[in-house]
C-alpha positions as CSV (number, residue, x, y, z in Angstrom):
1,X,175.6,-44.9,-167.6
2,X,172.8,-47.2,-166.0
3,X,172.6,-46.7,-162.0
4,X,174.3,-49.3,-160.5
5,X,174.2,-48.4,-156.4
6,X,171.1,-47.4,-154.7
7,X,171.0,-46.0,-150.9
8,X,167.6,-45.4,-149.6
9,X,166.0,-45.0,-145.9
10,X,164.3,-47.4,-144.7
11,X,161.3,-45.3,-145.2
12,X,162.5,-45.9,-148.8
13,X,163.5,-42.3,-150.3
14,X,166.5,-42.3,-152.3
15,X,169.5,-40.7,-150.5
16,X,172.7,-41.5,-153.1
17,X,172.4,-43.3,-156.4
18,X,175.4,-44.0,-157.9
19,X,176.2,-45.5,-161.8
20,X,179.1,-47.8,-162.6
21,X,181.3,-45.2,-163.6
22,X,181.8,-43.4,-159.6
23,X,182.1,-47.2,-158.4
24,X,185.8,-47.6,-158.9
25,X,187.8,-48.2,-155.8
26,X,184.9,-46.4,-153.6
27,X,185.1,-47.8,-150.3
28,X,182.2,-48.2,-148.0
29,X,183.2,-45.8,-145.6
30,X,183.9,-43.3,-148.2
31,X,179.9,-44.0,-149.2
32,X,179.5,-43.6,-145.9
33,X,180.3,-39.9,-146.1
34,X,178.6,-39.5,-149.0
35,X,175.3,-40.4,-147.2
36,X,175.7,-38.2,-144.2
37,X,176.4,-35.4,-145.7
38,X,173.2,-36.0,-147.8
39,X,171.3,-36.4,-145.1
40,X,172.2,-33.6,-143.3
41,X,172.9,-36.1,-139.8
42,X,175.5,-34.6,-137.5
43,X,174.2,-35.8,-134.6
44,X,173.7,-39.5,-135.5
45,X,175.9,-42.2,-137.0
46,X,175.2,-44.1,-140.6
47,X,175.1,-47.8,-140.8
48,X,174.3,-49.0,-144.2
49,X,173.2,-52.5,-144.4
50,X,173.2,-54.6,-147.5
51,X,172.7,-58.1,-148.8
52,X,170.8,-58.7,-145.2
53,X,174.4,-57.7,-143.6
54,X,176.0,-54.2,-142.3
55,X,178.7,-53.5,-144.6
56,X,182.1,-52.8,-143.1
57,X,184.1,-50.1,-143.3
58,X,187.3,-51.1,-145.8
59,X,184.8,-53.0,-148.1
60,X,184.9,-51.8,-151.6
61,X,181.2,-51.0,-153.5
62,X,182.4,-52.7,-156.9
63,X,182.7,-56.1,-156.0
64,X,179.4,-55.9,-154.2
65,X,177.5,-54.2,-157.2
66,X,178.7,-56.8,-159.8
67,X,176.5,-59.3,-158.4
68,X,173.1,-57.0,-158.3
69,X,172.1,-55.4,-160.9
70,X,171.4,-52.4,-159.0
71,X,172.9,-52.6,-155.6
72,X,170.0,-51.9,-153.2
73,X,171.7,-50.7,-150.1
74,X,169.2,-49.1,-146.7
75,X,171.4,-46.3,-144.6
76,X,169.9,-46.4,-141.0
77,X,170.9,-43.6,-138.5
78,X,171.8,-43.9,-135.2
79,X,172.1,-40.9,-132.8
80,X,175.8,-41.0,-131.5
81,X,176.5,-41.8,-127.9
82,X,177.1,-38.5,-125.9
83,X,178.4,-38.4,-122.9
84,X,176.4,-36.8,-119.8
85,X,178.6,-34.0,-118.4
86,X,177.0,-34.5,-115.3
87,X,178.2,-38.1,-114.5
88,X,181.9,-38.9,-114.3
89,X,183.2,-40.7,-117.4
90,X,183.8,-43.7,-115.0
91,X,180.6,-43.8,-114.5
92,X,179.7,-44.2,-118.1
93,X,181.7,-47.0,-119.6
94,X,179.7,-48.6,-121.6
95,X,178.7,-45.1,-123.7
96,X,182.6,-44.5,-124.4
97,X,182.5,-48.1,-125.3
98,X,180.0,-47.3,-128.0
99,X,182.0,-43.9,-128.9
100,X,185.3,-45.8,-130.0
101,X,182.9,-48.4,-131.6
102,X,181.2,-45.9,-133.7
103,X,182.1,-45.0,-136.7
104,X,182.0,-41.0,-136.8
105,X,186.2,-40.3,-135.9
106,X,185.3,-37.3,-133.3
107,X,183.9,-39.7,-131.5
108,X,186.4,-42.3,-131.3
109,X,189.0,-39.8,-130.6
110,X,187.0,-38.6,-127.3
111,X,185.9,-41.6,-126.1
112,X,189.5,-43.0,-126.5
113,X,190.6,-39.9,-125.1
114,X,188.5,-40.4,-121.7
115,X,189.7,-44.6,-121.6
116,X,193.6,-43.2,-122.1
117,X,192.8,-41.1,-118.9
118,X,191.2,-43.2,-116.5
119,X,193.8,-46.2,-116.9
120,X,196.2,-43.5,-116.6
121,X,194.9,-42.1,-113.0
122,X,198.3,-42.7,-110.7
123,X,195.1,-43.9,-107.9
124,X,193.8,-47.2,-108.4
125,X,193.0,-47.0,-112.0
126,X,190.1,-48.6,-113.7
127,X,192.4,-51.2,-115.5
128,X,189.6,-54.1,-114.8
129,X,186.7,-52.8,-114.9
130,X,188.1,-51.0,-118.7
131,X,189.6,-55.2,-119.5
132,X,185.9,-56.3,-118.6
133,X,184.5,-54.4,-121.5
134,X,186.0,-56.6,-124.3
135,X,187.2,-53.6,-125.8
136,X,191.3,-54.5,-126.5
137,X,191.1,-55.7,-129.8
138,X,189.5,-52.2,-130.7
139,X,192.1,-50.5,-128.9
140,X,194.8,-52.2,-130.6
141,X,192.6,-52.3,-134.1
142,X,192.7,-48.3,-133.4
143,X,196.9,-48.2,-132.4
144,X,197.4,-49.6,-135.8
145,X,195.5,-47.0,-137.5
146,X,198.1,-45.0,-139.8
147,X,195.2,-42.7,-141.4
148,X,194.9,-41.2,-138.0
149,X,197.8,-41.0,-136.0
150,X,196.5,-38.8,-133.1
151,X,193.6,-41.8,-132.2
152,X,196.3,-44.1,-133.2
153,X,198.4,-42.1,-130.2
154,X,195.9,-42.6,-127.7
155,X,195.3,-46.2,-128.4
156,X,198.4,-46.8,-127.9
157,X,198.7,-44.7,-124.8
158,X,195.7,-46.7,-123.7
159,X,197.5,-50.3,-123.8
160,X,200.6,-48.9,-122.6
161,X,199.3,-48.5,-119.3
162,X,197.0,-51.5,-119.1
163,X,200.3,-53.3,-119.9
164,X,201.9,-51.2,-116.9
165,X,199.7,-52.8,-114.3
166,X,199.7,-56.2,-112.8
167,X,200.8,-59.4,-115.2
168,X,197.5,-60.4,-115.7
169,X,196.5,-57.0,-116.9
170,X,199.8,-57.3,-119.7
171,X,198.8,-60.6,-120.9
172,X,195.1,-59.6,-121.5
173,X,196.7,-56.7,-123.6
174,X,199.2,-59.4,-124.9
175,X,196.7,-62.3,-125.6
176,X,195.2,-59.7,-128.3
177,X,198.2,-59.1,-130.5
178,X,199.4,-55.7,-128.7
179,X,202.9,-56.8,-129.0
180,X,202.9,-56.6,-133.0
181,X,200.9,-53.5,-132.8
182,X,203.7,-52.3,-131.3
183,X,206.2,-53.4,-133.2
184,X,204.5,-52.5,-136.2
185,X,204.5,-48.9,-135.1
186,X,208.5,-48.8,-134.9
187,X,208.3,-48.0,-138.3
188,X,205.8,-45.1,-137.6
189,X,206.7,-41.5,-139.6
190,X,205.0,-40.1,-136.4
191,X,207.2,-39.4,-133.4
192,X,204.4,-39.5,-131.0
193,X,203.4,-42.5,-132.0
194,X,206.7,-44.0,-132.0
195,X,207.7,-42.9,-128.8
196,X,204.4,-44.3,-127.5
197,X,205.1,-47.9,-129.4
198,X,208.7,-47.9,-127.2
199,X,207.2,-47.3,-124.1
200,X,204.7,-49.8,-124.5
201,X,207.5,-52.3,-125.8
202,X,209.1,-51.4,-122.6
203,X,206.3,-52.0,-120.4
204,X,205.7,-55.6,-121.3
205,X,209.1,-56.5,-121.8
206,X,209.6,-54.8,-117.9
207,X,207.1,-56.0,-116.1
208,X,207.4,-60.3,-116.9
209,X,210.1,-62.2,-118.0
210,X,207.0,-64.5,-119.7
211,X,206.8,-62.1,-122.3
């Protein structure tokens, strides 16, 4: 069958090629893989741009390749954020900002891993200078995550104890839809998680009678 997908470096070699047949229900982050394991990259994260856009994550190939007729796509690397293990992690907010940005899961995990610990610090935790980040929505877009329940676990960990700080700190976390997030994760099969969607339940309901 003719190729019908085409992922190349921007130097213009031909990582993946892919014909109509493979297309079905492939999802670009299942592409995603595909390319990095191609190109060998541990140490850096795939973006793959097409149509003069990066393409996101739950996007699926086929639709995109019926109106081409062959899907050029361009897969730029990125070298992943590493922390410096001679800084403290509060020292280095914006690069675990860009590790639960990325894409790569080990990432996410750790960086969301460092975030659940600092706003958990029984000391003056960092809960604003974490809220001036902008980062919620992927916190909660991470506690809804069902594909991986043990990032999903520290998401929600996460907005638990922003919720468990002053009122201003639960309605940033409520403003963003953390309440359904929540909820949603009632229903989890994942006791961890469950028990984590209570106690944040708990600590909004607890800590204003406005929500």
């Amino acid at each position: 069958e003719a190729e019908a997908v085409r992922v190349r470096k921007p130097s213009g070699d031909v990582v993946v090629a892919l014909d109509g047949r493979k297309l079905q229900g492939l999802s670009i982050s299942s592409l995603r893989g595909q390319v990095s394991e191609s190109m060998g990259r541990t140490r850096y994260e795939v973006q793959l741009v097409a149509e003069g856009r990066p393409l996101e994550d739950a996007e699926l190939i086929e639709p995109l390749a019926k109106r081409e007729q062959v899907l050029e796509i361009i897969a730029i690397a990125r070298e992943l954020p590493r922390l410096d293990p001679f800084r403290e992690p509060i020292e280095q907010l914006d690069i675990l900002k860009q590790m639960v940005l990325c894409h790569v899961f080990e990432k996410q995990l750790e960086g969301m891993r460092h975030f659940r610990k600092l706003v958990s610090l029984e000391l003056d935790p960092p809960i604003d200078r974490v809220l001036e980040l902008a980062i919620v929505p992927r916190f909660i877009e991470c506690g809804r995550d069902r594909e991986h329940p043990e990032l999903q676990h520290e998401a929600l960990w996460v907005l638990t104890n922003i919720a468990s700080g002053t009122n201003e700190h639960t309605r940033a976390v409520v403003e963003h839809g953390a309440v359904a997030a929540f909820v949603e994760q009632l229903s989890s099969p994942e006791p961890d998680v469950l028990e984590q969607a209570v106690w944040g339940l708990g600590n909004i309901a607890g800590d204003s009678v406005d929500f």
